[in-house]
C-alpha positions, 0 to 999 in steps of 0.5 A: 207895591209901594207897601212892599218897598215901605216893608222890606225882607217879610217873610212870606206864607210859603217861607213860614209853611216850609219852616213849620213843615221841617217840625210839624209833620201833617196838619196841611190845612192847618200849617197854611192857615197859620202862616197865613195868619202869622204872614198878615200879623208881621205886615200889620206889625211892621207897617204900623212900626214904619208909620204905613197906613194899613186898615186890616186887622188882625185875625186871630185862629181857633185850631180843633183837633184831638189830644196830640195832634199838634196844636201847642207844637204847632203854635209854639213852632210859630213863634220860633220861626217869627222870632217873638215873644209866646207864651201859652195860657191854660183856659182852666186856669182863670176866672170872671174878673171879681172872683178867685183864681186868675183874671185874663190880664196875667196871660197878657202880664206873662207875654210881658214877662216872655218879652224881658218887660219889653211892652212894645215887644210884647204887643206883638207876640203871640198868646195861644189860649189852650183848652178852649172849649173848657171854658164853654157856656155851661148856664144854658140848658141842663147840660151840666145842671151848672147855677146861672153864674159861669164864672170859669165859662162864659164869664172868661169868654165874656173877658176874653173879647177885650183881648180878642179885638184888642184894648189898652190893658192894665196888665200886672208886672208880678204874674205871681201876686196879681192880687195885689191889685198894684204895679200895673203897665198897660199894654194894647192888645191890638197887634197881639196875635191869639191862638186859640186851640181846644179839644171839643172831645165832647161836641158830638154829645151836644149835635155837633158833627156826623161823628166825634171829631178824629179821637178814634183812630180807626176813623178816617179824617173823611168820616170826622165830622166836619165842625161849624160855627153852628156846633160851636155855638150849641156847644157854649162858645159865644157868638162875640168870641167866634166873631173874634177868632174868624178862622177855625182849622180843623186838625185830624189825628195822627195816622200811623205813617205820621206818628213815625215821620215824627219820630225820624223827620223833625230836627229836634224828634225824640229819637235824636234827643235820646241818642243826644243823651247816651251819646255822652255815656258813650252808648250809640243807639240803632234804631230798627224800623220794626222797633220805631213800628211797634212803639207807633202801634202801642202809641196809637193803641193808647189813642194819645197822638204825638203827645203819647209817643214820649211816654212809651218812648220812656218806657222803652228807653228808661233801662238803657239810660239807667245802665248808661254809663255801664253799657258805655262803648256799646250800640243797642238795637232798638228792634221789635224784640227790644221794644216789646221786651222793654214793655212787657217789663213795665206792665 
């Protein structure tokens, strides 16, 4: 209680779901892992901004899930509700310390650059680390006959861990000549909130699972198999990097009613950009259930998820906006005959 009168005006767990809800349609699970996770990161940042003894510490998240599920959405969501610095880090992208390619100080050095140079509000923004499971162990095994060295797997999981508990970094001010090896800042790590999500499309070649985790739509989540610690470990995650990101959240594929709130529910959805555009050429659009219906089938046919959805949306749309300015004045019918006839043009 006394903490509570030291930390005034938090934003609670259900404020945070609510909010991410008005832009993430599903992923329950998920959403109220993540406000949990961001509701104990802003206590710990505040309380430790007000001189508030607190002793917890910070748990960072690990989000599984199919491409276009919503997991960078989700993330990216967070950070807009919180109000603080993000960026998002591509696993692929970096290397064991010593090699060529980038070390995983810059992912902290462009969280800096996100927070204006701000160190001190850049130790309490959010990282989210995609393609996890590309940087897996690959010296184990035969798997992939890689040599004993795993610069780009276990050597950036075994770099990653400083991050993870939370370390004062030396962190490059230019993210574009990290080489250089000058104009360093240090930073700490230890109020920085990591966000970990990858695909693991592949785990179910290496045991892990009844089936393959939700990246055929014609499984229901209740016939994915169910992910642990033990299959993410066979995998090639180390055990120290689990040990560091407690909380892992399985997500599921989008399912047809989904794809479809997601193009009406959300204030910032596709279909309302589009009719943003050509509303400045003077061109309404009139969205038909049918045509929404038959964009979500050809999406899931391509088993792409939400992330999909733009792609066949452009394909529908792309002769209305090239002939915007000539069909000013008018309304298009985007109807089941609209969006097939549209298709059937690009194939």
């Amino acid at each position: 209680m006394e903490i509570a009168k030291e930390l005034p005006g938090l934003i609670t767990p259900t404020e945070i779901y609510r909010q991410l809800s008005r832009y993430v349609i599903g992923q329950e699970r998920a959403k109220k892992a993540v406000s949990i996770a961001a509701y104990s990161h802003v206590k710990r940042v505040r309380a430790k901004a007000s001189g508030v003894p607190l002793s917890a510490r910070k748990t960072n998240v690990m989000l599984i899930g199919p491409t276009g599920c919503g997991k960078t959405h989700l993330a990216r969501t967070l950070a807009r509700v919180l109000d603080i610095p993000f960026v998002v880090a591509d696993s692929t992208e970096y290397t064991e310390a010593g090699y060529y390619g980038k070390d995983v100080e810059v992912m902290i050095g462009e969280l800096l650059l996100c927070a204006d140079m701000d160190v001190e509000s850049a130790e309490t923004g959010i990282v989210f680390v995609d393609e996890i499971d590309k940087i897996a162990r690959r010296s184990h095994g035969a798997v992939t006959g890689a040599g004993s060295r795993d610069i780009g797997g276990e050597g950036v999981q075994q770099s990653l861990l400083k991050l993870l508990e939370g370390r004062q970094i030396f962190v490059p001010t230019n993210v574009t000549q990290h080489w250089s090896k000058h104009d360093f800042v240090s930073v700490d790590t230890t109020d920085i909130l990591f966000i970990c999500a990858g695909t693991f499309s592949d785990l179910h070649l290496y045991g892990g699972g009844s089936k393959c985790v939700g990246f055929n739509t014609s499984d229901s989540p209740s016939r994915q198999g169910h992910i642990t610690e033990k299959d993410l470990l066979r995998y090639g995650i180390l055990a120290e990097f689990l040990g560091r990101v407690p909380i892992q959240v399985q997500m599921s594929a989008l399912d047809r009613d989904e794809l479809l709130a997601i193009l009406l529910k959300p204030p910032d959805s596709l279909l309302r950009e589009y009719a943003e555009l050509l509303s400045l050429d003077g061109v309404k659009i009139d969205y038909k259930k049918s045509g929404l219906l038959e964009i979500v089938d050809r999406t899931l046919s391509h088993e792409t998820g939400a992330r999909g959805m733009k792609a066949v949306l452009e394909e529908v749309m792309s002769d209305v906006l090239f002939r915007g300015h000539e069909l000013a004045g008018t309304t298009v019918k985007v109807d089941r005959r609209f969006v097939r006839s549209q298709l059937e043009k690009t194939n």
